[in-house]
N, C-alpha and C positions, 0 to 999 in steps of 0.2 A: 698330537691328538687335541693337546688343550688347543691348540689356534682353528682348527675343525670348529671346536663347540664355539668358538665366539664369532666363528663367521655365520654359522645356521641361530647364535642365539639374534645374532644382526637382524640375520632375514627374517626372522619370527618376529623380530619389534618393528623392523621397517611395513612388513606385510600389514599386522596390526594398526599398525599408525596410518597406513594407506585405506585397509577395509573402512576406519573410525572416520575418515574423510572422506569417503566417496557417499554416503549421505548426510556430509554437511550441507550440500546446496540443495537440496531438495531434488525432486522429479527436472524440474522446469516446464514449464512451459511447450507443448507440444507446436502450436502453430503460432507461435513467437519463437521461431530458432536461433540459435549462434550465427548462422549461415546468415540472415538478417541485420546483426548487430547485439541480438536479443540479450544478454548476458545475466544468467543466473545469480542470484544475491544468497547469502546463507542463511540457512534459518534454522539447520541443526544448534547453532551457539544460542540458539535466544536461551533468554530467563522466561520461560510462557507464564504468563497469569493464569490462573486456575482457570479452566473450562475456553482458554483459547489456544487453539491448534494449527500453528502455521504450513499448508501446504507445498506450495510453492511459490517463489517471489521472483522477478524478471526487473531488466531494466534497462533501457536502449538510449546509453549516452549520444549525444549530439554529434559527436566526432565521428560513430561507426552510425548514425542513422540519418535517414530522409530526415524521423522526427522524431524527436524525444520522446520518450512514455515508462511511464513505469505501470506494472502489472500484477496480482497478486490473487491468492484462492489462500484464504481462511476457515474455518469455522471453530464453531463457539458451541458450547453444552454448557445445560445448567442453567439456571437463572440469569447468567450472561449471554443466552442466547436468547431469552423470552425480555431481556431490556431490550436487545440489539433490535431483535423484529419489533417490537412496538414503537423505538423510534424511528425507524427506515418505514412502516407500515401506516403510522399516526401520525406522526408528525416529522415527515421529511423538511420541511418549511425550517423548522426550528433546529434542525439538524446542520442546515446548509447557514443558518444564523451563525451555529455553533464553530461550522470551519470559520466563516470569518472572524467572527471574535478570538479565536484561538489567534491566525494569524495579526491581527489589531492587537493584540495583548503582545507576542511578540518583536512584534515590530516596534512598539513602544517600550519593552523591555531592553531592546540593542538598541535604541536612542537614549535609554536611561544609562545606560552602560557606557557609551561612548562620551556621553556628557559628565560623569560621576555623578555621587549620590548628592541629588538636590532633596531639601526639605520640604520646602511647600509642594502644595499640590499641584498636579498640571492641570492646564484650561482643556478644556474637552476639543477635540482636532474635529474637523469636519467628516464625513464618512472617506475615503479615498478608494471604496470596491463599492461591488453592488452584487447581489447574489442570487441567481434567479434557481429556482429548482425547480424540475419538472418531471411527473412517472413516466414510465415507460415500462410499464408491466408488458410481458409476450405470453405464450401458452408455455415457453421451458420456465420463466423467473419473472421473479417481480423485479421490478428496479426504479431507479432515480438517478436524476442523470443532474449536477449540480454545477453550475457557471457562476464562477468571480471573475467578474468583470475589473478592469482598473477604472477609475475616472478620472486619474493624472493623466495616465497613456491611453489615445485611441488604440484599437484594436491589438491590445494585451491583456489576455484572459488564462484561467486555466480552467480546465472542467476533469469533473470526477464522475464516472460511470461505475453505481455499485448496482450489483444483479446480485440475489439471494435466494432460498428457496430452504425446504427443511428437506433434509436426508435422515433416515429414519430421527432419530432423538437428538440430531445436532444439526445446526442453523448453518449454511454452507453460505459465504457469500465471496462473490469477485469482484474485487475495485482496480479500476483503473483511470490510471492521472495522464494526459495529454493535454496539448494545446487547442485542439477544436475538438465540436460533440463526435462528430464522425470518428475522427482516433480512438476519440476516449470509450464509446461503445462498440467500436471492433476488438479492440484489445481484452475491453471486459467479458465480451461475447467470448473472443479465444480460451482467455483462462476459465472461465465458467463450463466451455466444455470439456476441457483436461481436470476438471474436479474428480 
């Protein structure tokens, strides 16, 4: 009898521990398949910041795809959704400023790293991207569609397709990262309509 009860207490923990992961990945991606290369990321483990809600995250490594891209449907409530729309709404310009500097800061972070800790201050390096940002509002979503360019490498970019839009009291937005605008606003389009 007692070896009964430990094999159904097994299957009671094993079952539980399978329900508890089968919405670690989220939904996915509906017309981003597996079948594709499409591969679901998890987003049950995040730590979420107040008022952000991760729906579902995609991401098509270079080994199973034509093209690389990652995909993604967020939204934000709260005063974290009334910042997000007035930057993506007002000032996209300043936003697509902001990816690059983010990447410029790190890039100069892993060369500070790689070098050890120098004292003096660094010389200011020339720009090495260029960041053009453009709307592209439709009748479903607004959007902005944002290109960094290289200017070391001809013809090395990457571009970020975000489409938003309010659903009732929370700010729904879908970003997608690809190598040209065409990728990057089919993918955004996709996940925006699996919202």
């Amino acid at each position: 009898m007692r070896s009964r009860f430990h094999v159904v207490l097994l299957g009671l923990i094993a079952g539980l521990v399978l329900s508890a992961c089968s919405h670690h990945f989220g939904p996915g991606i509906a017309e981003l398949p597996a079948a594709r290369g499409w591969q679901p990321l998890p987003i049950g483990s995040w730590v979420l910041n107040d008022g952000l809600e991760a729906r579902a995250m995609a991401f098509c490594p270079r080994d199973a795809c034509d093209r690389q891209g990652f995909a993604a449907i967020v939204s934000f409530s709260g005063s974290r959704a009334v910042e997000i729309e007035k930057a993506l709404s007002e000032s996209p310009a300043a936003l697509g400023q902001a990816f690059a500097r983010l990447a410029a800061e790190k890039a100069a972070e892993r060369r500070k790293n790689l070098r050890g800790q120098k004292k003096r201050k660094p010389e200011p390096k020339p720009a090495r991207s260029t960041t053009d940002v453009l709307r592209v509002d439709s009748a479903e979503a607004r959007g902005v569609l944002v290109t960094i360019r290289s200017l070391d490498t001809p013809g090395r970019q990457a571009v970020t397709a975000i489409l938003y839009g309010r659903e009732d009291d929370r700010l729904v937005v879908s970003v997608a990262i690809a190598a040209d605008a065409e990728a990057a606003r089919h993918d955004a389009k996709a996940a925006w309509r699996s919202r």
